[in-house]
ROZANU-386949 format. One record per residue: chain; residue number from 1; z, x, y of N, C-alpha, C, O in turn; residue in three letters. Coordinates in pm, 1 decimal, padded with zeros to 6 digits. Layout:
N
 cadena num     n_up   n_east  n_north    ca_up  ca_east ca_north     c_up   c_east  c_north     o_up   o_east  o_north residuo
      A NUM        Z        X        Y        Z        X        Y        Z        X        Y        Z        X        Y     ALA
...
! end
This chain:
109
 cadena num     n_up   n_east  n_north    ca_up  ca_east ca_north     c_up   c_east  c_north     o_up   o_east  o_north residuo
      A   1 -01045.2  05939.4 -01023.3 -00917.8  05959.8 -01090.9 -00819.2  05854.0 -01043.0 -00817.3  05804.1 -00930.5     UNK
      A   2 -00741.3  05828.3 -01140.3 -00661.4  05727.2 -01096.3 -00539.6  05777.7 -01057.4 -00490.2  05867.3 -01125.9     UNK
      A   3 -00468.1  05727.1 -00937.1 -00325.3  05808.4 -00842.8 -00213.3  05716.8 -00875.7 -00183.9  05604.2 -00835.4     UNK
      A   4 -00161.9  05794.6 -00956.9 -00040.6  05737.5 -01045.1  00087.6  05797.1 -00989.7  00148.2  05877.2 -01060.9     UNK
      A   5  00133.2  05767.1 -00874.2  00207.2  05798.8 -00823.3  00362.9  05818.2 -00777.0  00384.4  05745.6 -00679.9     UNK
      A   6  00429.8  05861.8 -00799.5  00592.0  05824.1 -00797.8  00661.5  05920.6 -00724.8  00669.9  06041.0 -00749.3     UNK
      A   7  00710.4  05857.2 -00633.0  00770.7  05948.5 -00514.0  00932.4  05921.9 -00494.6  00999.4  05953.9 -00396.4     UNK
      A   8  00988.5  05837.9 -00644.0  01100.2  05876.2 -00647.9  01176.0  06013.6 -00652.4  01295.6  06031.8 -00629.3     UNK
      A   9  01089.2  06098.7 -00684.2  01252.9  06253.0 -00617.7  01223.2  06251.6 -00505.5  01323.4  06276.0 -00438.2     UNK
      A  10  01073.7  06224.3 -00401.6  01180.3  06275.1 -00257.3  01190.8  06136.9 -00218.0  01182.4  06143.6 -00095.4     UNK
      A  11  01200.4  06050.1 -00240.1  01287.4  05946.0 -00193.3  01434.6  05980.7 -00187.1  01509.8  05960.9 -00091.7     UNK
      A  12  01464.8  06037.5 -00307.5  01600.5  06055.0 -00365.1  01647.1  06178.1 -00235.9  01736.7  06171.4 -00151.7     UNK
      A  13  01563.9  06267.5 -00258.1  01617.5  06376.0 -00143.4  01615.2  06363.6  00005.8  01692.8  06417.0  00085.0     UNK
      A  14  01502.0  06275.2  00034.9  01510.8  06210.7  00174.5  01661.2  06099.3  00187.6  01682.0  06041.7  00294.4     UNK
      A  15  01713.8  06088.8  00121.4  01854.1  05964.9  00076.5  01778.9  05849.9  00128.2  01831.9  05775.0  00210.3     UNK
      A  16  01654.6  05829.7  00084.6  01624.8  05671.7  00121.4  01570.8  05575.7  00301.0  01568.2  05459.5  00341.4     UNK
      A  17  01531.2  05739.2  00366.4  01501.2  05759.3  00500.7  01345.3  05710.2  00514.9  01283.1  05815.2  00498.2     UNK
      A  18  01268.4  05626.5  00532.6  01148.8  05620.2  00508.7  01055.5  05733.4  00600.3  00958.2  05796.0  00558.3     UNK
      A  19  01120.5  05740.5  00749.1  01051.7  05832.0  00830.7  01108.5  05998.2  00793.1  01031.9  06090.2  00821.7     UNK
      A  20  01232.4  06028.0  00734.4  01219.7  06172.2  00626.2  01136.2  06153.2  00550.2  01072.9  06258.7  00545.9     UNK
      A  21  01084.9  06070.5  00472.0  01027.4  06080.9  00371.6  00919.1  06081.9  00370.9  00862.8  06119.1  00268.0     UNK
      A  22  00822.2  06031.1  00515.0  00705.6  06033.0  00564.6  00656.1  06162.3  00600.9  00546.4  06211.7  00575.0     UNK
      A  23  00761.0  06214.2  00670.3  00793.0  06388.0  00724.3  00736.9  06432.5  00576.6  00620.2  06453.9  00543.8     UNK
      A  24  00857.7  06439.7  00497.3  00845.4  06508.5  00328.0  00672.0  06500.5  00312.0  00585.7  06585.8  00290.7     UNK
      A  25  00670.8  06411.9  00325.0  00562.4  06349.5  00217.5  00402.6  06443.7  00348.8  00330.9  06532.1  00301.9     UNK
      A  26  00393.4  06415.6  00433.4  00324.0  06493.4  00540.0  00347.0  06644.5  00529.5  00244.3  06710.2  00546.6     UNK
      A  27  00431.5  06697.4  00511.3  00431.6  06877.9  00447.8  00427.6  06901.3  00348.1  00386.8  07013.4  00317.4     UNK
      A  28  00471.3  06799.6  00236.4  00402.1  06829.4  00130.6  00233.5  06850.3  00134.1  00176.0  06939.5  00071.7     UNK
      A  29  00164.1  06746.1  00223.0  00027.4  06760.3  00222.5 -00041.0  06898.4  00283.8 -00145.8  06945.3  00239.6     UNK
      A  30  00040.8  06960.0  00400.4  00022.6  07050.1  00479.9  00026.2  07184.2  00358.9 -00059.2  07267.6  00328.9     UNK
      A  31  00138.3  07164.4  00318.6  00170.4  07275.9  00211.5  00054.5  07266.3  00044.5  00089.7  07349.1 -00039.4     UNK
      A  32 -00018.2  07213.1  00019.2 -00125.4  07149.6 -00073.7 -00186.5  07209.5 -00008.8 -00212.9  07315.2 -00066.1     UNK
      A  33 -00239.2  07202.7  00109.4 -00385.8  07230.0  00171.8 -00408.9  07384.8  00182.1 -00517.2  07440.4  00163.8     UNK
      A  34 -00278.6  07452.1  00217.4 -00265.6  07605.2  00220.9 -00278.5  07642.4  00113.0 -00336.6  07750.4  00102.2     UNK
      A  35 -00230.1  07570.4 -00020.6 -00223.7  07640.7 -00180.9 -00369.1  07599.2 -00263.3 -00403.1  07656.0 -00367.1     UNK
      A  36 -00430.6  07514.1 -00212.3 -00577.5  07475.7 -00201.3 -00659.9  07602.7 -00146.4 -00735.0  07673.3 -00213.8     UNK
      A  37 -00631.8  07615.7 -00018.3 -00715.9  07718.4  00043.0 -00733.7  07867.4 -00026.8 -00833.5  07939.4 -00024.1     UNK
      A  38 -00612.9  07889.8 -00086.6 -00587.9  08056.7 -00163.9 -00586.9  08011.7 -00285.2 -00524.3  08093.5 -00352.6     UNK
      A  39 -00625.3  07919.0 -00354.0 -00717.0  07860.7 -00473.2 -00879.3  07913.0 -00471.8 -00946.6  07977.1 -00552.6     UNK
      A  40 -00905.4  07857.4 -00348.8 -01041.0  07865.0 -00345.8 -01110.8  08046.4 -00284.7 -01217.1  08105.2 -00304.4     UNK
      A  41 -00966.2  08085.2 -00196.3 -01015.3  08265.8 -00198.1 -01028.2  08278.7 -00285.2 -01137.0  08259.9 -00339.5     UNK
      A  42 -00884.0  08332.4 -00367.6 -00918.1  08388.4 -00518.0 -01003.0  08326.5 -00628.7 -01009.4  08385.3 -00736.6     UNK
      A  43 -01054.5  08236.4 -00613.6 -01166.3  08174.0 -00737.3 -01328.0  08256.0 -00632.1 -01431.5  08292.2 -00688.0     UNK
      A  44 -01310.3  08262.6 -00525.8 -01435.0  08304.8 -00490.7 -01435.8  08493.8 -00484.5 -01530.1  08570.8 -00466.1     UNK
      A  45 -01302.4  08518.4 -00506.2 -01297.8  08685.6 -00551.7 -01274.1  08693.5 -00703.3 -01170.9  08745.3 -00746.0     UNK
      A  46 -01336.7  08659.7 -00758.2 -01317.5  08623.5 -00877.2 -01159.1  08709.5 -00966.8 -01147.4  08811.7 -01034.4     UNK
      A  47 -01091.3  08634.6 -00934.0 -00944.5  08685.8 -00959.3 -00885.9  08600.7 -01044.2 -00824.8  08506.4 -00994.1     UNK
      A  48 -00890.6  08613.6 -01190.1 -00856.2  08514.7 -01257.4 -00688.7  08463.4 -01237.3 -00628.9  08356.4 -01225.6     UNK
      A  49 -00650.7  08629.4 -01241.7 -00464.7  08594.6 -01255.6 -00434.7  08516.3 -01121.1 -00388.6  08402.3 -01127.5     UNK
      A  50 -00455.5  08565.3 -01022.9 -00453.0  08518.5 -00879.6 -00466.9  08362.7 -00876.7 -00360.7  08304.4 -00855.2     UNK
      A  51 -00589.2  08275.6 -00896.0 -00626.5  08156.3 -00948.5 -00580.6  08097.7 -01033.0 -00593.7  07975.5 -01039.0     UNK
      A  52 -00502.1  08178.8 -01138.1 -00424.1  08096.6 -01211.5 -00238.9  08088.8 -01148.2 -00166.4  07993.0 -01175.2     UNK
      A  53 -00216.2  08148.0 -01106.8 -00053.8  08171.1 -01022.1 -00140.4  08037.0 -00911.4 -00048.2  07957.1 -00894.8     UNK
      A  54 -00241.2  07990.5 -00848.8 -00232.9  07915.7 -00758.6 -00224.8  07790.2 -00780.1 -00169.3  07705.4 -00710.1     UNK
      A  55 -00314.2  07769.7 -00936.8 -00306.4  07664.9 -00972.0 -00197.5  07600.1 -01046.3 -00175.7  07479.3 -01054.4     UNK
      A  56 -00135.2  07692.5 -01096.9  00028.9  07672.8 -01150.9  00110.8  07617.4 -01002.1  00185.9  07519.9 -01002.2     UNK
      A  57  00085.7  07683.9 -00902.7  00179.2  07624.3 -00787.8  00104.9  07480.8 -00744.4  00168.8  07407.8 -00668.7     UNK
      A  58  00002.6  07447.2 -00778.9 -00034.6  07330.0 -00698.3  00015.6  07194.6 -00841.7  00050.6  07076.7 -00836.9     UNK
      A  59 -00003.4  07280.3 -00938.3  00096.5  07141.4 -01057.7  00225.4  07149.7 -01023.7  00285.2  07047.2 -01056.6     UNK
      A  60  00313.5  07253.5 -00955.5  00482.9  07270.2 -00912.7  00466.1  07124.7 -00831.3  00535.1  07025.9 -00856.5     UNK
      A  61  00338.7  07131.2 -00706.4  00328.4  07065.1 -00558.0  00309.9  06892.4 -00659.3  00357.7  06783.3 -00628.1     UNK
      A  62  00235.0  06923.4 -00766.6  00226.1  06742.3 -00821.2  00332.0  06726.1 -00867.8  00375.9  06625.8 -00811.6     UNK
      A  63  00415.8  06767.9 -00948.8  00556.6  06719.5 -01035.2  00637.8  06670.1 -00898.2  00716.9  06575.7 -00900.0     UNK
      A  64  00595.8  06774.4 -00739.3  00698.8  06677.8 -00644.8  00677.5  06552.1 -00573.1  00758.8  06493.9 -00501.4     UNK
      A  65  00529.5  06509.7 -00608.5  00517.6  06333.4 -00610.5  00514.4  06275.4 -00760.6  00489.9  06156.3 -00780.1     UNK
      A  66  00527.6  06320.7 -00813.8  00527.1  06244.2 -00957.3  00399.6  06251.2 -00970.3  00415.7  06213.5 -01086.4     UNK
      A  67  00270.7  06265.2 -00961.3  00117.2  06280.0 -00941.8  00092.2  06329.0 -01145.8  00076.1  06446.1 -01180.2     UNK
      A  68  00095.0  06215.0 -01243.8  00085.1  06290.0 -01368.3 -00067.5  06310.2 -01408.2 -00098.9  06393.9 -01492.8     UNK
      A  69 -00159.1  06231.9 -01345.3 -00264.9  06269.6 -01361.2 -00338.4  06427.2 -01324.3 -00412.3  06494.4 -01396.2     UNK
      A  70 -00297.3  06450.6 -01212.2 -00328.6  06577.7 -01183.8 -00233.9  06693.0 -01253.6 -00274.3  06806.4 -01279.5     UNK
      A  71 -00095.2  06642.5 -01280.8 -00030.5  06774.5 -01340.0 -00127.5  06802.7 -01455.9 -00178.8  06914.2 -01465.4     UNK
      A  72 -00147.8  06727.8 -01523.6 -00265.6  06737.4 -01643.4 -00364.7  06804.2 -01652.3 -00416.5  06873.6 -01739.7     UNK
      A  73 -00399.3  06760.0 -01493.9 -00528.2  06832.1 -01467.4 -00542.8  07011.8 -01440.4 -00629.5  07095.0 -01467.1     UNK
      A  74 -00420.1  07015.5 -01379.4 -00409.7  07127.0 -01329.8 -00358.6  07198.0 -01483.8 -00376.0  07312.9 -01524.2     UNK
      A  75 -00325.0  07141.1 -01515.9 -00270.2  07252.2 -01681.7 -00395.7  07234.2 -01790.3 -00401.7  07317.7 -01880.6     UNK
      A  76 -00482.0  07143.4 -01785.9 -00647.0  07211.0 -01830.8 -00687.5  07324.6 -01742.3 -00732.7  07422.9 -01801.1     UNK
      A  77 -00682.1  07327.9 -01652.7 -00736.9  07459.9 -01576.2 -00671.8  07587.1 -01576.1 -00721.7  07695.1 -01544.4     UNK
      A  78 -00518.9  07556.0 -01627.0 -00452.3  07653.1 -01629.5 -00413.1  07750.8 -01833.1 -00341.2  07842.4 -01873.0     UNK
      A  79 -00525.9  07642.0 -01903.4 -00547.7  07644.4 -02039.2 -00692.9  07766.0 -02002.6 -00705.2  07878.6 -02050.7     UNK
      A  80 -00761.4  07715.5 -01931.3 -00883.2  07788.6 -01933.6 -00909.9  07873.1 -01827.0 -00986.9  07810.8 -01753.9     UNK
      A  81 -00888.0  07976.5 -01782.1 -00888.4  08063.7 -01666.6 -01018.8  08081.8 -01635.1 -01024.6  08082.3 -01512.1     UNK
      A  82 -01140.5  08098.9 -01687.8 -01237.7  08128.3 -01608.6 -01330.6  08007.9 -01581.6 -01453.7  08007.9 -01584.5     UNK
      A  83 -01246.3  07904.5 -01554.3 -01308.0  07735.6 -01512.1 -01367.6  07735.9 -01369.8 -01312.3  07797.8 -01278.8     UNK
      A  84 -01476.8  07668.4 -01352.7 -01524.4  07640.0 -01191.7 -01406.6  07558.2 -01161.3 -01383.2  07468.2 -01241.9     UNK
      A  85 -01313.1  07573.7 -01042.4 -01223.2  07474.9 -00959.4 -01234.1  07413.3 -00896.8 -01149.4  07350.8 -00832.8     UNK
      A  86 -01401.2  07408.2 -00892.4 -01442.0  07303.2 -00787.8 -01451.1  07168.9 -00775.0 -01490.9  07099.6 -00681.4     UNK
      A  87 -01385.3  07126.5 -00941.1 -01341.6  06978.9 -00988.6 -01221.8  06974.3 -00938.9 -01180.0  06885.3 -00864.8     UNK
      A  88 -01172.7  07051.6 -00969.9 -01019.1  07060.3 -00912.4 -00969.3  07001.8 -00790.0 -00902.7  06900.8 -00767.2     UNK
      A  89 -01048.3  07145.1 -00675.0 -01058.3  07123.0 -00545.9 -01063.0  06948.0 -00533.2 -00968.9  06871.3 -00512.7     UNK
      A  90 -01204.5  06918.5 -00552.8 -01254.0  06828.5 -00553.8 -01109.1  06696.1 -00521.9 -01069.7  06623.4 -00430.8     UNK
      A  91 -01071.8  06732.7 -00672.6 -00939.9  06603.4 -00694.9 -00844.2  06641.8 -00616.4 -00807.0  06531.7 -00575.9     UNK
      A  92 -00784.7  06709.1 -00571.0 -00689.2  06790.5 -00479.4 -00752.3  06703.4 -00310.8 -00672.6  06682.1 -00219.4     UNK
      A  93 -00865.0  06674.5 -00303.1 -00896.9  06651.7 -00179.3 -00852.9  06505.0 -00193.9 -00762.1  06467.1 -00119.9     UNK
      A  94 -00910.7  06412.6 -00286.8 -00920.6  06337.4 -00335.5 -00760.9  06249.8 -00321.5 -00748.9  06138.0 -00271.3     UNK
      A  95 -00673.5  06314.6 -00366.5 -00560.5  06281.3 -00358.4 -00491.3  06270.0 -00243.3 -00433.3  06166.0 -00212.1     UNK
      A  96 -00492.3  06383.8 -00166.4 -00475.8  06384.1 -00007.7 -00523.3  06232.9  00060.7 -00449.6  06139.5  00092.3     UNK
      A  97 -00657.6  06242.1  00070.8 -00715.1  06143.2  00098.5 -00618.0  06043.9  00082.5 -00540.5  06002.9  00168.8     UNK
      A  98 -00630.1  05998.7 -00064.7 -00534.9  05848.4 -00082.8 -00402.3  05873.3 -00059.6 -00344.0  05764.9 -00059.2     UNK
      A  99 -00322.5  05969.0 -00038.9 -00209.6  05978.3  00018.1 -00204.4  05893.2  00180.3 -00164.5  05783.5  00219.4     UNK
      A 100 -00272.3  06020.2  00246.1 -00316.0  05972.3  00389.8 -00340.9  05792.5  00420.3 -00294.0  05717.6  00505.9     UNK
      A 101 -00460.3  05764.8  00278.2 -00479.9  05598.2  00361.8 -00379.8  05476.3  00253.4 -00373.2  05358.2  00287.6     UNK
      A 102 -00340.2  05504.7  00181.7 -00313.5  05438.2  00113.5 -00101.8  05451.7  00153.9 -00036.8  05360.2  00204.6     UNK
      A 103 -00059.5  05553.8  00122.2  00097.3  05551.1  00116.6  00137.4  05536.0  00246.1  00197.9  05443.3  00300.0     UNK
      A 104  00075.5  05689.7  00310.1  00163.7  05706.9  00475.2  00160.3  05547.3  00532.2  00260.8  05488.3  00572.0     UNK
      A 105 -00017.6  05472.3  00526.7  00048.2  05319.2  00598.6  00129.3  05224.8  00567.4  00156.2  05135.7  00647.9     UNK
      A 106  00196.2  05231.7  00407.8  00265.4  05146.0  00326.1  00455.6  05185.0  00394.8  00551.7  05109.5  00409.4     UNK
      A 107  00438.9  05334.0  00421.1  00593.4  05387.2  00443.1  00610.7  05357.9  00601.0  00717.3  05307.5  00636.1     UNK
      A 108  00536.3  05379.5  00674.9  00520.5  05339.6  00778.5  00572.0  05169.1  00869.9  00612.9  05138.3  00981.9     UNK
      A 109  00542.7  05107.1  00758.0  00595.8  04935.9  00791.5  00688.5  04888.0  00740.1  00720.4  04772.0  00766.1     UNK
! end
């Protein structure tokens, strides 16, 4: 997937702090990983409504990097409730990942 990324609002809310915004941008990931994790309970208790309230919060968590590929993604999954999420997951990791190697070292210097 391609990481189309725009981190102008918390730039805007960090007022232009690169190490707030590194912070921001680091609990945002922390906070993903928890709404990931109770993604993957309730898809394995097979709880449709549950799974769908999680995956609605993890497209809230993309609109706050600008991430439009995944908001997308996450609103196909949220079109079809009884979807395997394990593509999902999958891209959810995926993104982290390139957060981690790709931005944090760019904000950093």
């Amino acid at each position: 997937m391609e990481h189309s990324i725009d981190l102008g609002y918390l730039k805007q809310i960090s007022f232009g702090d690169p190490q707030l915004l590194a912070d921001m941008l680091d609990e945002w990931i922390q906070d993903t990983r928890e709404r990931l994790n109770k993604l993957t309970d309730t898809a394995h208790m097979a709880d449709p409504k549950a799974a769908f309230t999680q995956v609605h919060n993890l497209k809230t968590s993309f609109f706050m990097i600008g991430h439009a590929p995944m908001i997308r993604l996450c609103e196909e999954y949220l079109r079809d409730e009884n979807s395997d999420y394990q593509h999902l997951v999958d891209q959810v990791f995926e993104t982290i990942s390139y957060i981690q190697t790709e931005i944090f070292p760019a904000l950093r210097n």
